[in-house]
C-alpha positions, 0 to 999 in steps of 0.5 A: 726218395727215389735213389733211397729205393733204388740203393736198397735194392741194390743192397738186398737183393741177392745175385742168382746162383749159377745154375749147373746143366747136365745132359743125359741120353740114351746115345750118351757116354759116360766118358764124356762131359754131359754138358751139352745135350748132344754130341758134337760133329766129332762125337768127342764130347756130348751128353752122359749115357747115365743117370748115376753118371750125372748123380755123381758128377754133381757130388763131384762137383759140390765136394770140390767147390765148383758147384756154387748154384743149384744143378739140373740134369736134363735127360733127353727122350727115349727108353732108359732100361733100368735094373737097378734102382737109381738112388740119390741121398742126402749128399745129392740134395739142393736148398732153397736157393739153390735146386738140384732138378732132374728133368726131360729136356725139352718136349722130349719124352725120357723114360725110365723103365723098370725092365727089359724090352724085347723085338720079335716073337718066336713062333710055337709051331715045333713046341711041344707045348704048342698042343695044350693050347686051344686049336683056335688060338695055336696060330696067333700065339708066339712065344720067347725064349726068356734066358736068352734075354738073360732073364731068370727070375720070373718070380712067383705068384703069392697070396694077396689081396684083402688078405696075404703079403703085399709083396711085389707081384712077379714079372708082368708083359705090357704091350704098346703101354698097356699091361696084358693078362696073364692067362685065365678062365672066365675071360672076362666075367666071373665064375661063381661057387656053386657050393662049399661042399665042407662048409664055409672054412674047409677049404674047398668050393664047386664050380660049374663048366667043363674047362678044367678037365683040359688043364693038365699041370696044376702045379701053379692053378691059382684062383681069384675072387671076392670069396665071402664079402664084397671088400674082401678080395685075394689071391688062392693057391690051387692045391686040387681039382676034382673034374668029376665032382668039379669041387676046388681045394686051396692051400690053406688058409682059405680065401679071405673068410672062406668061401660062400656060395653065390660069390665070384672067382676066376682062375688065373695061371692057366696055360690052356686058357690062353686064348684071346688076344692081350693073354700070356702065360710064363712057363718057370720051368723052361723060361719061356714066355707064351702070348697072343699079342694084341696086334702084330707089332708094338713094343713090349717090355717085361717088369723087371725091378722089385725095388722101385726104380729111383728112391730119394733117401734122405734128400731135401730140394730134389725134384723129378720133373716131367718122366715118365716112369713105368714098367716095375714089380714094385713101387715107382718112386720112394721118397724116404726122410729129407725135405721139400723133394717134389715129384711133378709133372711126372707120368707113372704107370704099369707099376706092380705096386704102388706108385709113389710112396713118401714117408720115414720123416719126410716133410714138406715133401709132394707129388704134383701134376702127374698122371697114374694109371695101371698100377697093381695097388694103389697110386700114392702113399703119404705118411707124414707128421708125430700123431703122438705131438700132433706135428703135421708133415705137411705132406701133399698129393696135388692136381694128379689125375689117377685112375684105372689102379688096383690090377692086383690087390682090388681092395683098400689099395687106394688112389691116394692114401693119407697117413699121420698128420696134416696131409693135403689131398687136393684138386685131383682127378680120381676115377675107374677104380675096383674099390676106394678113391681116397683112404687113410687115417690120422689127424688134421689131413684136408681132403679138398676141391678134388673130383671123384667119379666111377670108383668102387665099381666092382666092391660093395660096403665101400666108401670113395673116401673111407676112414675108421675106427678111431675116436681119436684121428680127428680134425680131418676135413673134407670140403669143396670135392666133387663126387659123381656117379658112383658104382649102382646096381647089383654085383655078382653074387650080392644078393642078400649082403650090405653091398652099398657105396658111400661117398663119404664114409665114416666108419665104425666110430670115426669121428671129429671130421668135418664135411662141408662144401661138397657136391655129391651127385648120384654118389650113394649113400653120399654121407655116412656117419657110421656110429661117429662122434662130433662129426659136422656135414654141413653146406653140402648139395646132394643130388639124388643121394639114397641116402644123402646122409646116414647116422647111425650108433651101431655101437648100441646095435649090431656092433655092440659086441665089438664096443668093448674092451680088448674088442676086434675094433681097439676102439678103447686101446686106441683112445687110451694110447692116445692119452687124451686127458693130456696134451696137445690132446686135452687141448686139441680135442676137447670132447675126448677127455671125458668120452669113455665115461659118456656113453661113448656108444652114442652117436652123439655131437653129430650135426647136419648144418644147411645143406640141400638135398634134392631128388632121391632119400635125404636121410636115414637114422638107426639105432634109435637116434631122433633130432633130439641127439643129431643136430639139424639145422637150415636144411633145403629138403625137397624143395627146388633151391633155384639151381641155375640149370640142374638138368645140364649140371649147372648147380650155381644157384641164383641170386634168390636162393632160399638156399641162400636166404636160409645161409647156404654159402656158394661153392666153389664149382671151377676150383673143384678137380684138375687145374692148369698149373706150371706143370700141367699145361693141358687138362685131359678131356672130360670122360 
């Protein structure tokens, strides 16, 4: 019988494909062969100096016949500053058997910078601008001449935030890997309105202080702040100043819901304020950058490319492995159509918008142990699946480590952002953010065994995962994550206003989500049914929620007056579009056949199913829900379910549980957050 085995191994298995290397470096030419990976004693051969150079040697190659296996190109460590954007499409891609993988070679660090460097500062000491800076800071100041680095498109500040266009950001200065500020006043706090002499929309605000009595070109003053809500940042064109009355007038439209006094702002654009260490102003009219450099010497580079520095058109079985890719104005990477295209292992940051985005009927298609940090939106975009058929795109954002984003819009620019159908946010490392973590909408996504900690730190009314206002995006589940230690305490000019954070935040009407096997620590309002339908949080452990689950039915309350036909919330539009009474709907999603004549304004179907919930507030019910509309079944309230050790974190509980006698299932503690995996080797420390 042996020989028999051994026979059919011999017929069936398949003889790997030849895989094709090619070598790029920043000491190539493209006349050579790029196949090896240096230059040969000679230097009549060695590696290519360019990315499309290896892009178009493998077309070559295939349309000839003489690529029969799959093609990685090896690109070694060092700056590549990029223009242009490096764009492969559908006549670059590889198959299953057969890969095409651009790659770092070795332990080398190749990096693709989406600008230009410079060496060297200029001193200001014969500039005649040199004066309008502050006297203590004219001697650490340097400055650049811009078109002598054959730069002259600096770009514009623009409306952005909550509200305005998100367009690319203009051109940003980092230094040693970190972005720098661009000159502004507060330094590192907030102003605050003083008043809003002509009423909350007329376009003006009062400050206090004296410093804009020295800023004398306010052609391009702009301010900053969270004007009215504490979710609702954006960026205002200054068109006045009075200094004696010490009263703002904008370029309309006015701030995001205007202005109202208490609320914070800074002014940005100011050459005067350059004035601390890590501050830089850009003169447009004579193309002169202006900086006080954090230290004496570093690299610097200036955000160059609006478009993102490699886009994937149309490709399927393309992967970028371990680059590192920064320093543009607007996205990172572009993942458009094709399938199986994986981002891995990568690290993105000082990005000007977003870090990867992979949508326009992508499939199949991920980005996977990588680090993002820096960026001026959000990290990760993914927008998958036919919610109309109810087809997932099987779209993914996995074991990434994501913090510090949202430099330039603060809100709803999320560390990742799921859309459509059927994507999966999984065993990744969110914190340090302005606003949310995790934020989307659509159907059949799964949001799990990720870490979440110290988000919305500077924004209130706001959720570390956050979807609304849809009856219909349903079957989203959230379980076995980790959140801790959300944003407390009081933000500026908060007084008075919902300024709460939520962990899981189901608002305005969201439902059919399930939330099980969580474990939420010091996270808020921890669970939050915002006027939803049909929601499930069960087996869940809150440590000191305040609340550890809200359900309200807002929309018998404060919000009946958005329930309603051709509402602000298209609660019903978006039910009738969904067309629910057919399939895959009626099918899918039972419940929605006969909601709109079932009194859909009642939170009804919620359940609250074994959790446990020790120290602080278990539960908080509005608008006239009782026991008798919310399900509650074999919760652990108050009591001590015989954690392992709950002062040193340890929440495993033991073997006679009555947690476990009243059918509380253990979680899955070493799978939540950050795994070690082919790409990423190492874990970063906890901080």
């Amino acid at each position: 019988m042996r020989w028999l085995v051994l026979l059919a191994l011999l017929l069936f298995t398949v003889p790997a494909l030849a895989v094709t290397n090619l070598y790029v470096s920043p000491q190539g030419r493209d006349t050579w062969s790029g196949r090896s990976a240096a230059a040969n004693a000679a230097s009549t051969d060695g590696p290519f100096a360019t990315l499309e150079k290896a892009r178009d040697t493998v077309r070559s190659l295939r349309k000839t016949g003489k690529l029969s296996g799959g093609a990685t190109v090896w690109i070694r460590g060092g700056a590549y500053y990029r223009d242009t954007t490096f764009t492969l499409t559908g006549e670059d891609s590889g198959t299953s058997s057969a890969p095409v993988l651009y790659r770092a070679y070795g332990n080398e660090t190749p990096r693709l910078i989406g600008g230009k460097g410079f060496q060297g500062w200029d001193s200001i000491l014969l500039d005649p601008v040199r004066e309008r800076f502050p006297e203590a800071a004219r001697s650490h100041i340097r400055q650049v001449d811009l078109k002598a680095l054959r730069i002259t498109e600096y770009g514009v500040l623009s409306r952005r935030g909550f509200v305005g266009s998100p367009t690319p950001p203009p051109m940003e200065v980092f230094f040693n890997g970190k972005p720098l500020t661009l000159a502004r006043w507060p330094n590192n706090e907030w102003a605050k309105i003083t008043s809003t002499p002509v009423g909350q929309n007329g376009g003006q605000f009062s400050y206090e202080g004296e410093n804009p009595t020295r800023w004398k070109d306010r052609d391009d003053i702009w301010a900053y702040g969270y004007w009215t809500y504490d979710w609702a940042d954006s960026l205002e064109k200054i068109a006045d100043i009075d200094t004696q009355k010490r009263i703002v007038t904008t370029t309309p439209p006015h701030g995001a819901y205007g202005y109202t006094t208490g609320k914070r702002f800074y002014f940005v654009n100011v050459l005067e304020e350059l004035d601390s260490p890590g501050e830089y102003y850009i003169d447009r009219k004579r193309g002169i950058l202006y900086c006080w450099p954090p230290a004496a010497s570093g690299e610097v580079y200036l955000s160059v490319l609006s478009e993102p520095i490699v886009a994937l058109k149309g490709t399927s079985y393309v992967t970028l492995q371990s680059l590192t890719i920064e320093g543009c104005r607007g996205d990172a990477v572009a993942i458009t159509g094709g399938s199986h295209n994986l981002i891995a292992g990568c690290t993105l940051r000082n990005i000007g918008q977003v870090a990867v985005t992979i949508g326009g009927g992508a499939t199949e298609s991920g980005i996977q142990s990588c680090d993002i940090s820096a960026t001026g939106d959000g990290g990760i975009v993914l927008s998958g699946g036919d919610r109309k058929t109810l087809t997932p795109g099987n779209l993914f954002a996995v074991n990434n480590h994501i913090h510090h984003t949202g430099r330039l819009r603060r809100t709803y620019t999320p560390a990742i952002s799921p859309h459509g159908v059927g994507c999966r946010v999984a065993h990744n490392r969110i914190h340090d953010l302005p606003h949310t973590a995790i934020q989307g909408g659509g159907n059949d996504h799964i949001i799990e065994y990720n870490e979440v900690y110290r988000v919305c730190q500077e924004t209130g009314d706001a959720g570390a995962f956050y979807m609304g206002r849809d009856f219909t995006m349903r079957g989203n589940i959230v379980r076995y994550n980790h959140f801790h230690d959300l944003r407390s305490g009081a933000l500026p000019g908060q007084e008075g206003g919902f300024t709460e954070v939520m962990a899981v935040y189901l608002d305005d009407c969201f439902s059919g989500v399930t939330v099980y096997g969580n474990l939420f620590v010091r996270a808020g309002r921890s669970a939050m049914i915002g006027g939803g339908r049909d929601n499930t949080i069960e087996n869940n452990i809150f440590i000191d929620g305040s609340p550890a689950v809200h359900v309200d039915s807002r929309g018998k309350g404060w919000a009946s007056k958005y329930f309603v036909e051709n509402g602000e919330w298209r609660i019903f539009e978006t039910l009738k579009e969904a067309n629910p009474t057919q399939p895959p709907y009626s099918v899918r999603y039972t419940q929605l056949i006969n909601l709109r004549n079932d009194d859909p304004a009642l939170a009804k179907g919620n359940r609250i199913l074994r959790n446990i919930s020790v120290g602080g507030k278990w539960l908080e019910m509005q608008d006239g829900l009782t026991d008798k509309i919310v399900q509650f079944e074999g919760n652990t309230i108050g009591e001590d379910p015989g954690f392992i050790d709950a002062a040193k974190g340890d929440y495993r509980l033991k073997k006679d549980s009555p947690a476990l006698k009243a059918g509380f299932k253990p979680l899955p503690f070493a799978k939540m957050g950050l795994q070690k995996d082919a790409y990423r080797k190492t874990l970063p420390p906890a901080d």
